[in-house]
C-alpha positions as CSV (number, residue, x, y, z in Angstrom):
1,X,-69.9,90.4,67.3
2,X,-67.9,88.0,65.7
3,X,-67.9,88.1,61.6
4,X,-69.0,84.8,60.8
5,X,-72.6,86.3,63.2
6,X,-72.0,89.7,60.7
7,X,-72.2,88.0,57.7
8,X,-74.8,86.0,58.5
9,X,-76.9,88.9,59.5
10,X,-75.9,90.7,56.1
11,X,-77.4,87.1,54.3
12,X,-80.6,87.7,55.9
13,X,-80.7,91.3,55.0
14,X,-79.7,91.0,51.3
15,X,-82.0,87.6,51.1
16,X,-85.5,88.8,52.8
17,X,-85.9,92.4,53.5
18,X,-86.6,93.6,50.2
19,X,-89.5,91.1,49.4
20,X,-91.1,92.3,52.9
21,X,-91.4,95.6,51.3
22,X,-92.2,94.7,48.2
23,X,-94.8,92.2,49.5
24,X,-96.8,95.4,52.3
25,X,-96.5,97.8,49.2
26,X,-98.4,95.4,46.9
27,X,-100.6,93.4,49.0
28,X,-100.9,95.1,52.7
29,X,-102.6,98.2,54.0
30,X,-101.2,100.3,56.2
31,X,-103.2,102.5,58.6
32,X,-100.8,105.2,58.6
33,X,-97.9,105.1,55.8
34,X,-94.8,104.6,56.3
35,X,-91.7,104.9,54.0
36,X,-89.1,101.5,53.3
37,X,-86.5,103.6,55.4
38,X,-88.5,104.1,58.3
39,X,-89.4,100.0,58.0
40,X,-85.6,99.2,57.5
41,X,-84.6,101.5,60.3
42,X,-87.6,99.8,62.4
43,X,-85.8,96.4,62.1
44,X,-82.4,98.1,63.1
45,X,-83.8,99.4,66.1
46,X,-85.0,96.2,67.1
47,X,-81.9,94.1,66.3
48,X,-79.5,96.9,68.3
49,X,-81.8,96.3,71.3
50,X,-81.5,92.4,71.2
51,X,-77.9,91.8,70.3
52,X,-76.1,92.8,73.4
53,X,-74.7,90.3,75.6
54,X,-76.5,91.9,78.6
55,X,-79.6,91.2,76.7
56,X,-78.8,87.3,76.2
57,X,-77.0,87.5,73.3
58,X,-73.9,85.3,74.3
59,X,-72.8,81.6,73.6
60,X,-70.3,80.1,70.8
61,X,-71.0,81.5,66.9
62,X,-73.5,78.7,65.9
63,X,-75.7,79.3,69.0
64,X,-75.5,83.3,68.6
65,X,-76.3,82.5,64.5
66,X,-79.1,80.5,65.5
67,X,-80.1,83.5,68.1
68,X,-80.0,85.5,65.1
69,X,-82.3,83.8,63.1
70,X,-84.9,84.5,65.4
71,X,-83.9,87.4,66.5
72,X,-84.2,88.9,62.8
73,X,-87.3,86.7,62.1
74,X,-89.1,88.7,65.2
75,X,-87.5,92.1,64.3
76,X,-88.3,92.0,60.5
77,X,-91.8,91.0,61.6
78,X,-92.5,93.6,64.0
79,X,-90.2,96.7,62.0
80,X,-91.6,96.1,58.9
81,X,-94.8,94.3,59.2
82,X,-96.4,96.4,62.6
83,X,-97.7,99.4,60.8
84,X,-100.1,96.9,58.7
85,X,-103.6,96.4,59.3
86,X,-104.8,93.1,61.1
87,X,-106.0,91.5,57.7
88,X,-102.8,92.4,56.6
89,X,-100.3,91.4,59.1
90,X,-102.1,88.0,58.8
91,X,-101.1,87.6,55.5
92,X,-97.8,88.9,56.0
93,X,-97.3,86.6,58.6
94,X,-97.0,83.7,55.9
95,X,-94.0,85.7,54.5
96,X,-92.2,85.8,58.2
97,X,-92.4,82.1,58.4
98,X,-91.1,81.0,54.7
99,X,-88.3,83.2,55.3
100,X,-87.6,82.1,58.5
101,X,-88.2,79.1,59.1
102,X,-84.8,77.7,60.9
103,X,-86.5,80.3,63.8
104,X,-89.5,77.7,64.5
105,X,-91.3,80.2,65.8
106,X,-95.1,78.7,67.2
107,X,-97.4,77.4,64.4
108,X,-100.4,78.1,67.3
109,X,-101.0,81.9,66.1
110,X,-99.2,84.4,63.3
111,X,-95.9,85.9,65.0
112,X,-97.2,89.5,65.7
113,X,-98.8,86.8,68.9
114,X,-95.3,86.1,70.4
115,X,-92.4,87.7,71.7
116,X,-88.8,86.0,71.6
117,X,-87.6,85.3,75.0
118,X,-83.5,86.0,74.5
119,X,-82.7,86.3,78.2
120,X,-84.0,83.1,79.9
121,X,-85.2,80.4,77.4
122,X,-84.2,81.7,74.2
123,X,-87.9,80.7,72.3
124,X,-90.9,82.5,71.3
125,X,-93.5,83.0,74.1
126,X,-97.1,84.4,73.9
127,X,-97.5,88.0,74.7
128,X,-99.8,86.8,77.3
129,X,-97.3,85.7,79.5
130,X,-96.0,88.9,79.7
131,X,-99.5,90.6,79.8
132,X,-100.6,89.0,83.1
């Protein structure tokens, strides 16, 4: 990965993921606890999966940066905010989208209602077209 796409996912790191744990420790309920490491490590996972060229991940810097963007927007949602309760990941859903918004992800429903679609058309798609 180039460094300009490394320090761009550092930003988004250092910038948003500690007020996602500070925000499900204050204001969410989880069914089953979970520590911040296990949340942090959640979003890793996720991000190692998506950012292989085999995957999709390809293109000049600014296209992979903006891949990133949503990339991270849909890992950070799902790593950190899929242990919440319904109730909560609604309201968690508000901190996804002010913290990424360059990721446009669909206004229609909160973000646990898409998946991001790297390999073909590189946008968010409903779950139910891949539950069919």
């Amino acid at each position: 990965m180039p460094s300009v796409c490394k320090e761009h996912l550092w930003t988004l790191f250092d910038v948003t993921i500690d007020l996602a744990l500070e925000f499900i420790r204050s204001s969410c309920v989880e069914p089953v606890v979970t520590t911040d490491l296990q949340q942090v490590i959640s979003v890793c996972n996720f991000l190692e999966y998506y950012i292989d060229e085999a995957k999709g991940f390809k293109g000049p810097d600014d296209d992979k940066k903006k891949l990133i963007d949503c990339i991270f927007a849909w890992s950070y949602a799902w790593g950190i905010g899929g242990s919440l309760d319904q109730k909560s990941k609604d309201k968690f859903d508000t901190i996804v989208r002010d913290q990424f918004k360059s990721a446009q992800i669909p206004a229609s429903f909160t973000v646990f209602d898409y998946w991001y679609d790297l390999k073909k058309e590189k946008i968010f798609k409903s779950w139910a077209t891949k539950v069919v």
